[in-house]
C-alpha positions as CSV (number, residue, x, y, z in Angstrom):
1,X,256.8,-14.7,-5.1
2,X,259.5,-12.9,-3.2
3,X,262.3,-15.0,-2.4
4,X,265.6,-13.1,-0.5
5,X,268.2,-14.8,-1.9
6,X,270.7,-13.3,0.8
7,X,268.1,-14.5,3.3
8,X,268.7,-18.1,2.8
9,X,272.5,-17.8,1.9
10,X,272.6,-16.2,5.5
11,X,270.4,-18.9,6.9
12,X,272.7,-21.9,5.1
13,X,275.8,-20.7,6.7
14,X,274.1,-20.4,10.3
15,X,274.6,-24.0,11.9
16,X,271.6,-26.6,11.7
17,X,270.1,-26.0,15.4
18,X,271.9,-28.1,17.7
19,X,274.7,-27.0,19.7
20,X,278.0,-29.0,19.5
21,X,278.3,-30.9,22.0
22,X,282.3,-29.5,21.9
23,X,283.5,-26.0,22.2
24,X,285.9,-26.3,19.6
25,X,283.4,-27.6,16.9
26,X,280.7,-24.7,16.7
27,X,280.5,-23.8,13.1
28,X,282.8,-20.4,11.9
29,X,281.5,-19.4,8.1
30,X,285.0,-17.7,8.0
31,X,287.1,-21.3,9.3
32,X,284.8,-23.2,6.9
33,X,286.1,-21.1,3.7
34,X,289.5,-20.9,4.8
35,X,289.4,-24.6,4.7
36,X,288.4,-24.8,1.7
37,X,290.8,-22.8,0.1
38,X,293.4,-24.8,2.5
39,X,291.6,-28.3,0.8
40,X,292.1,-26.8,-2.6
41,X,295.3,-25.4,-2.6
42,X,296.6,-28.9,-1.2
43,X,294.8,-30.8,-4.0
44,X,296.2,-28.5,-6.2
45,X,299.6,-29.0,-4.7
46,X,299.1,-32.9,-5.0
47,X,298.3,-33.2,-8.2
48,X,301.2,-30.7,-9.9
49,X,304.1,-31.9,-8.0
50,X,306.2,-35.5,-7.8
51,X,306.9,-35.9,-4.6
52,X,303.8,-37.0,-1.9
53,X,303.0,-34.0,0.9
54,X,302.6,-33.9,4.5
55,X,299.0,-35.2,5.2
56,X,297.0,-32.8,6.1
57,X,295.3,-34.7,9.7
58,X,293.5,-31.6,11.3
59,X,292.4,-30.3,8.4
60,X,291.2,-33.5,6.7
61,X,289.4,-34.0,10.3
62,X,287.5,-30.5,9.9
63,X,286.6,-31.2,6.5
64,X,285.4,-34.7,6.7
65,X,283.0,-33.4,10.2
66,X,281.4,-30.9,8.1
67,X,280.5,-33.0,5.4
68,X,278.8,-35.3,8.2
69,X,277.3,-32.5,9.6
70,X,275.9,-30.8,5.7
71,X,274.7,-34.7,5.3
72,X,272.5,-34.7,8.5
73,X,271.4,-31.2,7.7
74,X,270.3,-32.2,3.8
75,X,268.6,-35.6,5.1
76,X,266.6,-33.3,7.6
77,X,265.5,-30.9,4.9
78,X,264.4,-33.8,2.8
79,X,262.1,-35.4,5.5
80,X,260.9,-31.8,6.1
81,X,260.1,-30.8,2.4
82,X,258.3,-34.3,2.5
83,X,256.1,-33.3,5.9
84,X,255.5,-29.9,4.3
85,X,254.1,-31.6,1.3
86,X,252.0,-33.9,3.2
87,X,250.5,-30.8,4.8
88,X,250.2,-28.5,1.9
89,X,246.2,-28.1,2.5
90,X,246.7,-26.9,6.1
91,X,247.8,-23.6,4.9
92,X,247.3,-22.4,1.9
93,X,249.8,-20.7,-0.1
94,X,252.5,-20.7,3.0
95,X,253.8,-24.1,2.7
96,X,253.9,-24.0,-1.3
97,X,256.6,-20.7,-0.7
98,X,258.6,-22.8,2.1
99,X,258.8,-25.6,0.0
100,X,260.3,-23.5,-2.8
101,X,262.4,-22.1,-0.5
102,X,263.2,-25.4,1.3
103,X,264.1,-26.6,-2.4
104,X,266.5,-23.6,-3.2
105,X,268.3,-24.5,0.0
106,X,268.7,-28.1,-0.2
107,X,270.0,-27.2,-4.1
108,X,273.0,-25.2,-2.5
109,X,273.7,-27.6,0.1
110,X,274.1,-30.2,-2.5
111,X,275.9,-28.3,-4.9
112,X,278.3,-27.5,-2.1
113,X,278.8,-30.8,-0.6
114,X,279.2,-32.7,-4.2
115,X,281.8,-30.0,-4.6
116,X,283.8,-30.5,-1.3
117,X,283.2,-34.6,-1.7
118,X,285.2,-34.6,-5.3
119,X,288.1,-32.4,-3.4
120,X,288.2,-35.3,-1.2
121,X,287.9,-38.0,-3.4
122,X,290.4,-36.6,-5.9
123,X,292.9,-36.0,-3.1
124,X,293.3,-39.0,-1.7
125,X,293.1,-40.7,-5.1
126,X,296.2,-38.7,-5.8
127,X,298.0,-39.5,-2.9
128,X,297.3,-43.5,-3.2
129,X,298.2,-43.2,-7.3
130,X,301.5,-41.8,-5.7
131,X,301.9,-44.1,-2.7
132,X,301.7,-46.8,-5.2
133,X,304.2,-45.8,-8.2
134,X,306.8,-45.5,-5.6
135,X,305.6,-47.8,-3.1
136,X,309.1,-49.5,-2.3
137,X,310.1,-46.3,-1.6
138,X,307.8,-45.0,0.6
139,X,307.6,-48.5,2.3
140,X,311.2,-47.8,3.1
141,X,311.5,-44.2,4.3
142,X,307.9,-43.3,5.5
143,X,306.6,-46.6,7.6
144,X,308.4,-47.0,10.5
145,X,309.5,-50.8,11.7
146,X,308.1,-49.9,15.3
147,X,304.7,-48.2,15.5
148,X,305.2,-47.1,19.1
149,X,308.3,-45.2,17.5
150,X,306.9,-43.3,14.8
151,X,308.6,-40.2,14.1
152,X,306.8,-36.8,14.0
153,X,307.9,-37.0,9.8
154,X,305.7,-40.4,9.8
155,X,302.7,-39.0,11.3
156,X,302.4,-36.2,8.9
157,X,303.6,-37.3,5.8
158,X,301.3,-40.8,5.9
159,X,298.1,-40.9,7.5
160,X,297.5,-44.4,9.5
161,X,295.2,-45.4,6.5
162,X,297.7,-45.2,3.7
163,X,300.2,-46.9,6.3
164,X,297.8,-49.9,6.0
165,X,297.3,-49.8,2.7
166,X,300.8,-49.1,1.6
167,X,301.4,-52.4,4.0
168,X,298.9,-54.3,2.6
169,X,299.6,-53.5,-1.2
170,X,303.4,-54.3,-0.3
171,X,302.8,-57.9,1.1
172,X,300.1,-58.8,-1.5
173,X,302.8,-57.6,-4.7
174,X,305.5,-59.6,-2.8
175,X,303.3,-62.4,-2.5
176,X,302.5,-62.3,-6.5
177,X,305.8,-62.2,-7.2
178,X,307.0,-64.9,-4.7
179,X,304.8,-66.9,-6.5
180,X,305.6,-66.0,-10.1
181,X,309.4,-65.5,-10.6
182,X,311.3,-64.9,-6.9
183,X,311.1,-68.1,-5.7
184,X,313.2,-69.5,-8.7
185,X,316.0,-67.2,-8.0
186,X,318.6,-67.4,-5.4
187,X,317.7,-66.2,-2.2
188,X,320.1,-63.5,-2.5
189,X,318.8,-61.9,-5.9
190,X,315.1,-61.5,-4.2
191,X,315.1,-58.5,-2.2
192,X,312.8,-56.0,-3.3
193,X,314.5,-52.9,-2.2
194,X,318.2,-54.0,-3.5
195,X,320.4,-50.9,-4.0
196,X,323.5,-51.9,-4.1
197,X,325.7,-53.6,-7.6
198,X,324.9,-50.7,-10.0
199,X,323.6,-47.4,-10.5
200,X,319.8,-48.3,-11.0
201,X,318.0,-48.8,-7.1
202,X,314.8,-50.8,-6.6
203,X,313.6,-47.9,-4.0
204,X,314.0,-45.0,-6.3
205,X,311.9,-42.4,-5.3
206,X,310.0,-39.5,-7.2
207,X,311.7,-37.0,-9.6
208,X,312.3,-33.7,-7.8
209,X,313.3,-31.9,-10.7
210,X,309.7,-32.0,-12.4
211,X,308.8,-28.6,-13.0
212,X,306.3,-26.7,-11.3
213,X,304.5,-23.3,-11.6
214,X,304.6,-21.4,-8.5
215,X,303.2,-18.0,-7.7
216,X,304.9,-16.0,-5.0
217,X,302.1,-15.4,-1.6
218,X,304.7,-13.6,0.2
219,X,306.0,-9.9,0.0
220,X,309.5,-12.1,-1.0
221,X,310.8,-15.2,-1.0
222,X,314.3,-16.2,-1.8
223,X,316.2,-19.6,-1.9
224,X,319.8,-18.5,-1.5
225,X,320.4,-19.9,1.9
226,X,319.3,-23.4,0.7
227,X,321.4,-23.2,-2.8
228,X,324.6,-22.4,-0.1
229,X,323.6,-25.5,2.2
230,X,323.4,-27.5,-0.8
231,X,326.4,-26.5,-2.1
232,X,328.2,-27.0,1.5
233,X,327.2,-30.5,1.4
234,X,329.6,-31.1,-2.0
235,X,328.8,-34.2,-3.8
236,X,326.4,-34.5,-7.0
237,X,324.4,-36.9,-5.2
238,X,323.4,-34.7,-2.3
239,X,323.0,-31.4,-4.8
240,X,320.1,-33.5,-6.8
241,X,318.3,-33.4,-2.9
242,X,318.1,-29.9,-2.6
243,X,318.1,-26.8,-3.9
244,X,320.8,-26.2,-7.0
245,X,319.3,-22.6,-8.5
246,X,319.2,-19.1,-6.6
247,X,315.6,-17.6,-7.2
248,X,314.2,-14.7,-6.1
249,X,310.0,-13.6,-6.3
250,X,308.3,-10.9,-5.0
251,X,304.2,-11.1,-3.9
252,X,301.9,-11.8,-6.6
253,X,305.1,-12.9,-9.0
254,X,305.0,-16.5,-11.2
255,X,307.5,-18.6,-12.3
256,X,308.5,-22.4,-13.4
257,X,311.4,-23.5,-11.9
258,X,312.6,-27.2,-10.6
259,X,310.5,-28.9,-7.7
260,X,313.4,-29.1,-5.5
261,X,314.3,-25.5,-5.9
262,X,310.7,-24.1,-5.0
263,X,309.7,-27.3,-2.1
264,X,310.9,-25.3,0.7
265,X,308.6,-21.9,-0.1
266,X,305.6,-24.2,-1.3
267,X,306.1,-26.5,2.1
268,X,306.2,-23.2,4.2
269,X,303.4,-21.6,2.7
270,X,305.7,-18.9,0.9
271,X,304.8,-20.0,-2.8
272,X,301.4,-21.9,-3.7
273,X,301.9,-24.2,-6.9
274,X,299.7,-23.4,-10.2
């Protein structure tokens, strides 16, 4: 049997029928692969670095509609494969070819959304496994006290869900421990997020001098302006924020420096991490 394999790739990629009920959401085979890489470079990013990243809302928002929209399309192709089969006598030897064909597609479109589910999965795990290791400190600097005065740094660096759930895993550890050591000590000696009589602070927050592989996207990239605003600033405290070492890459170049001295080319889409 003749089967055009480019055929049904085309006919995949082609939207499932209906027309989007918005403009905006008509299927693009192009948009849908840039996403992907977009998905996979920030899981990548995720996983490789110490500090959390700016969630990614609209792009988390494209990715999770065309999941819905692949899950509709499978469950169709199911209860279709099944009607062909019920009517396999009606014509012979045409419905035994669709089915196969019907089979091959339903095979990609599996294989494609188990692969762009475990992106997702694995992302978010990533980002909870770090909300949770430094969860005083992200209690403290990324949930704001007043909802209705959420900064623009808020809404992209936490999505609303890992608000809650950074909320909720907050109040249930300060229950546990309320109710297994705090209450026994003065009331001055229970705070949580202490940072003051000594060195060591309760809200320390992730290690930006992990290092990182990076590969240069840009024609160049440089870092020297940050190294001099660091340096401007004065202090060993405020030099550990930023930027300490001058590095220079051209396009296609890899190196492994400090996170804090590659954050700003990886954040701006300069450098993609390894």
């Amino acid at each position: 049997m003749d089967i055009d394999i480019a055929d049904i790739l085309a006919d995949i990629s082609r939207p499932s029928g209906q027309q989007s009920s918005h403009p905006t959401d008509s299927y693009d085979a192009s948009t849908a692969y840039t996403d992907h890489i977009l998905l996979t470079r920030a899981w990548t990013t995720e996983r490789c670095t110490p500090t959390l990243q700016q969630y990614p809302a609209s792009l988390i928002d494209r990715v999770m509609n065309r999941l819905r929209a692949q899950i509709t399309r499978i469950e169709d192709l199911t209860s279709g494969a099944y009607d062909d089969d019920d009517n396999s006598n009606s014509t012979p030897g045409q419905p035994v070819r669709n089915r196969q064909n019907q089979n091959l597609v339903l095979s990609i479109l599996q294989t494609d959304l188990s692969r762009t589910q475990f992106l997702v999965r694995s992302y978010v795990r990533q980002r909870l496994s770090k909300i949770t290791d430094h969860a005083t400190y992200h209690a403290k600097h990324h949930v704001p006290t007043d909802p209705t005065a959420a900064t623009t740094t808020t809404k992209t660096l936490l999505s609303p869900s890992e608000i809650q759930f950074l909320q909720h895993h907050q109040y249930l550890l300060t229950q546990l421990y309320n109710s297994s050591f705090l209450s026994s000590l003065p009331v001055s000696l229970r705070k949580l997020d202490d940072s003051t009589g000594g060195s060591a602070r309760m809200d320390e927050g992730p290690d930006d001098g992990m290092g990182v592989f990076v590969r240069c996207l840009a024609p160049e990239w440089g870092n020297e302006a940050e190294v001099e605003e660091t340096m401007t600033r004065g202090g060993e405290e405020k030099q550990n924020e930023g930027a300490s070492v001058e590095l220079r890459m051209e396009r296609g170049g890899v190196l492994v420096g400090r996170w804090r001295d590659v954050r700003s080319g990886v954040e701006g889409g300069m450098l993609e991490v390894l």
